[in-house]
C-alpha positions as CSV (number, residue, x, y, z in Angstrom):
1,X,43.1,-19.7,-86.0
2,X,46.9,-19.6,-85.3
3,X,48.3,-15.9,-85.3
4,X,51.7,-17.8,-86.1
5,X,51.1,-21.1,-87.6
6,X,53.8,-24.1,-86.5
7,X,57.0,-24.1,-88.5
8,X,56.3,-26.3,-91.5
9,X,59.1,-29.5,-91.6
10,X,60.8,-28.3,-94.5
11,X,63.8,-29.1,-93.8
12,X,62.5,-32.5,-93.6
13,X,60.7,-32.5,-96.9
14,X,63.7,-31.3,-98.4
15,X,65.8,-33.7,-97.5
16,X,63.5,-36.4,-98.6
17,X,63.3,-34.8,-102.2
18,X,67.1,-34.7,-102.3
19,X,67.8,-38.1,-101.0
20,X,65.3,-39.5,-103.4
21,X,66.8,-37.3,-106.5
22,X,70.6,-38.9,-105.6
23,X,68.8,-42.5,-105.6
24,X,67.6,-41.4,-108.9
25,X,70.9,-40.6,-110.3
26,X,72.4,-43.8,-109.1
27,X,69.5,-45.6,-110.5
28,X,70.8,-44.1,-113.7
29,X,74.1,-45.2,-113.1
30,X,72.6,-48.8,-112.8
31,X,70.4,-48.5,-115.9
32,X,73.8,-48.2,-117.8
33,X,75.8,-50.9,-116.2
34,X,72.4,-53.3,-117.0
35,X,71.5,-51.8,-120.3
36,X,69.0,-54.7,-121.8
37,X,67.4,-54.7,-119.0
38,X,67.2,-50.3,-119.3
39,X,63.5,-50.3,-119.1
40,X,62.7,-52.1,-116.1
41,X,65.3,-48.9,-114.2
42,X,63.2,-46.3,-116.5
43,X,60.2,-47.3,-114.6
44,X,61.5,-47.2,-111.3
45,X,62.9,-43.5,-112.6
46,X,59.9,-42.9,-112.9
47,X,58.2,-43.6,-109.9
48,X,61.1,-41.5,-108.2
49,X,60.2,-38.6,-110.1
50,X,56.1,-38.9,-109.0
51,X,57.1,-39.0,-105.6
52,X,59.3,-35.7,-106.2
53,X,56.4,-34.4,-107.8
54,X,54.1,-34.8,-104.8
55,X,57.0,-33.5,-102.4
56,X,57.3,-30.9,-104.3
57,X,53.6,-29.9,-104.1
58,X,53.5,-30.7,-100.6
59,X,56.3,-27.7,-99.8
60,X,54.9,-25.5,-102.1
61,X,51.7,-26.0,-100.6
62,X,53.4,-25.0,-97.4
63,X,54.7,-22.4,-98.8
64,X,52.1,-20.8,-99.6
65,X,50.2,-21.3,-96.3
66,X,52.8,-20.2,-94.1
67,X,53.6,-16.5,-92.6
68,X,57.3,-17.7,-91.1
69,X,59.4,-20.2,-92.6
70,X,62.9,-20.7,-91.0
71,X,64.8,-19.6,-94.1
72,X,63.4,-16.9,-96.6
73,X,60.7,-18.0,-98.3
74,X,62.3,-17.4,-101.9
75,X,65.3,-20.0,-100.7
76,X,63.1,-22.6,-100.0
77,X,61.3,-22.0,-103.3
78,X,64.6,-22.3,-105.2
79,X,65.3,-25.4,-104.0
80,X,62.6,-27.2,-104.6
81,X,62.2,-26.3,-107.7
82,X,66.0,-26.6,-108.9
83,X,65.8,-29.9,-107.0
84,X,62.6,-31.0,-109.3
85,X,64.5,-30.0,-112.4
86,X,67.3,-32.2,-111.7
87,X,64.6,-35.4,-111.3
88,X,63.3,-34.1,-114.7
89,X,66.1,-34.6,-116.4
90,X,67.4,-37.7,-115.4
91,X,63.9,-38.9,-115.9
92,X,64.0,-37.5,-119.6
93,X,67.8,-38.8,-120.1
94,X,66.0,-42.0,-118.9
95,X,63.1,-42.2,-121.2
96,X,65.1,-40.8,-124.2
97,X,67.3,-43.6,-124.4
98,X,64.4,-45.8,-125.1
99,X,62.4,-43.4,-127.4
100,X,65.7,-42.9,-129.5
101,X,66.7,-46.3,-129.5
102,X,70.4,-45.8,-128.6
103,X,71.8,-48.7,-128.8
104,X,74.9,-49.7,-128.7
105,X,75.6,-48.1,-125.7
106,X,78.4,-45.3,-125.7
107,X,81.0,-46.3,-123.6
108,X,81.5,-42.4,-122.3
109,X,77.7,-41.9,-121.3
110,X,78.6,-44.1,-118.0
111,X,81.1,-42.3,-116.3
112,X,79.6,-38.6,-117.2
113,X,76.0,-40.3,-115.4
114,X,78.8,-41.4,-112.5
115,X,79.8,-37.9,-112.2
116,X,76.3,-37.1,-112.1
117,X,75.6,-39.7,-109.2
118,X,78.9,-38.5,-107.3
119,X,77.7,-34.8,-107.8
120,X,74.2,-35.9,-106.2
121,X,75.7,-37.4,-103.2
122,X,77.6,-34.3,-102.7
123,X,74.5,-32.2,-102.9
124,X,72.9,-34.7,-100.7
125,X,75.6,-34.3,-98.2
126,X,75.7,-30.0,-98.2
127,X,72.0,-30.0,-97.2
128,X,72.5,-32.3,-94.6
129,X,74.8,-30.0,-93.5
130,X,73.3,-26.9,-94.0
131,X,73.8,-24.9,-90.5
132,X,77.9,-25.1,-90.5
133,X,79.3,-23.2,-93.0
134,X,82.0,-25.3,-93.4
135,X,80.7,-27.9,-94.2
136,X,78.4,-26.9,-96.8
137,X,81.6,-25.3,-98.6
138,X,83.5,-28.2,-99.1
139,X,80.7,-30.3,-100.8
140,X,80.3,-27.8,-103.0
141,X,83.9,-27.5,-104.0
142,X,83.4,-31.6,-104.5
143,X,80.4,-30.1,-106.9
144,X,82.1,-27.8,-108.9
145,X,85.2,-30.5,-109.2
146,X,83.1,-33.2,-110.6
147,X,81.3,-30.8,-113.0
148,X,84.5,-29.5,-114.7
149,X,85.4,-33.1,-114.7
150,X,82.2,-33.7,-116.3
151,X,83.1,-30.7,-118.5
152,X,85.9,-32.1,-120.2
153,X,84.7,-35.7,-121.0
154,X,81.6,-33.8,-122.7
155,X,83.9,-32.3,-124.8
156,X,85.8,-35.2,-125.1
157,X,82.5,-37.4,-126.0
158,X,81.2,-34.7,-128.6
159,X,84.8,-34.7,-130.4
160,X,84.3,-38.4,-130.7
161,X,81.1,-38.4,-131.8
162,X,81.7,-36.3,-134.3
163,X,85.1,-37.4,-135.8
164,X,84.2,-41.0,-135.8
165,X,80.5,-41.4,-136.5
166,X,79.6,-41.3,-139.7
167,X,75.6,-41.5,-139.6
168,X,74.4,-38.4,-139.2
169,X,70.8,-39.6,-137.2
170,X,73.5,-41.2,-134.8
171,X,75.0,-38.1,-134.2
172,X,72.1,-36.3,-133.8
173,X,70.6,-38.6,-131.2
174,X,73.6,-38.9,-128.9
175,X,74.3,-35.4,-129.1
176,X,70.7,-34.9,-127.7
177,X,71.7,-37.1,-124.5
178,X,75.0,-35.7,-124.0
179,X,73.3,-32.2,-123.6
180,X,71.0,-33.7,-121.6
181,X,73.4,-35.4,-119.3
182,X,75.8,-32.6,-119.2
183,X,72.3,-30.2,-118.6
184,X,71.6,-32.6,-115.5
185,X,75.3,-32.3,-113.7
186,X,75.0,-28.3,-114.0
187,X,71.8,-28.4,-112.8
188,X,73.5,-30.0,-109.4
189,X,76.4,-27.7,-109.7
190,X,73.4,-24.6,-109.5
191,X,71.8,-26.6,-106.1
192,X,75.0,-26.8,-104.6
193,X,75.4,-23.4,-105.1
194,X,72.3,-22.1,-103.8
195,X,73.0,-24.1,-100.3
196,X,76.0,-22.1,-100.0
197,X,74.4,-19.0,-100.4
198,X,71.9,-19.5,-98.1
199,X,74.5,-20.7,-95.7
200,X,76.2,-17.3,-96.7
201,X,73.3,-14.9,-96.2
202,X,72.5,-16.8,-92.5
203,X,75.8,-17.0,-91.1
């Protein structure tokens, strides 16, 4: 037995659960621009989100097998798990479409998931990143610019909603996806945060 066991690839695993959450979110982007064909992209939304699932048990699992980790154990933690919450949700956003039966199509709910995508790519970027400060920090500027963007057309979207729609059930289901969407891009907002404190703390 290994007094000190090998440092665990989790920056590697990471990675790979970020990467696969920003094809997610573009995925979602796609399911939008091809709407009728929405549940053929739900599925493959779906397997995105299983394979989180088992990357996320993998690093936990290493987690909680490991004495050293190369940053603090409770950084790692948080990032795996805020990263899994994001894949929920955009798995959720993409199932609820089809459970709610919203159709037609918003024309808003596009560019918010865009913002969404953009944010993800941004996230995606900041981790790659993670030992120079610098970089990290400007990604997540990028974050927090594309979430007050994302902000504004949420308010924008509700006031429509709710000034032009006159069935009530129609209200009531988009507002349910709007939260969920605008739930999703704060989500990403909180990740990028959390890479720039731990670039903080370690530099």
């Amino acid at each position: 037995m290994r007094l000190i066991p090998r440092e665990e690839k989790y920056f590697e695993l990471l990675d790979d659960l970020i990467d696969k959450i920003s094809s997610g979110a573009s995925l979602f982007v796609d399911l939008l621009a091809d709407y009728e064909g929405r549940a053929a992209y739900a599925e493959k939304i779906k397997g995105i989100e299983k394979e989180c699932d088992r990357l996320v048990a993998d690093i936990v699992g290493k987690l909680n097998k490991s004495f050293i980790t190369p940053i603090d154990r409770e950084d790692i933690y948080a990032l795996t798990t805020q990263s899994d919450d994001i894949i929920d949700a955009i798995n959720g956003l993409a199932r609820r479409l089809e459970i709610v039966n919203a159709v037609p199509l918003r024309p808003d709910v596009p560019e918010i998931a865009g913002l969404l995508a953009a944010s993800m790519v941004e996230v995606a970027s900041a981790f790659s990143h993670l030992g120079p400060r610098r970089g990290v920090t400007e990604h997540g500027r990028r974050v927090r610019e594309l979430e007050k963007r994302a902000d504004t057309l949420y308010a924008e979207a509700l006031h429509r909603l709710f000034t032009q729609e006159p069935n009530a059930i129609e209200v009531i289901k988009w507002v349910s996806i709007y939260e969920q969407l605008e739930d999703a891009i704060d989500r990403s907002k909180h990740l990028a945060q959390t890479l720039e404190g731990i670039v903080v703390k370690h530099s």
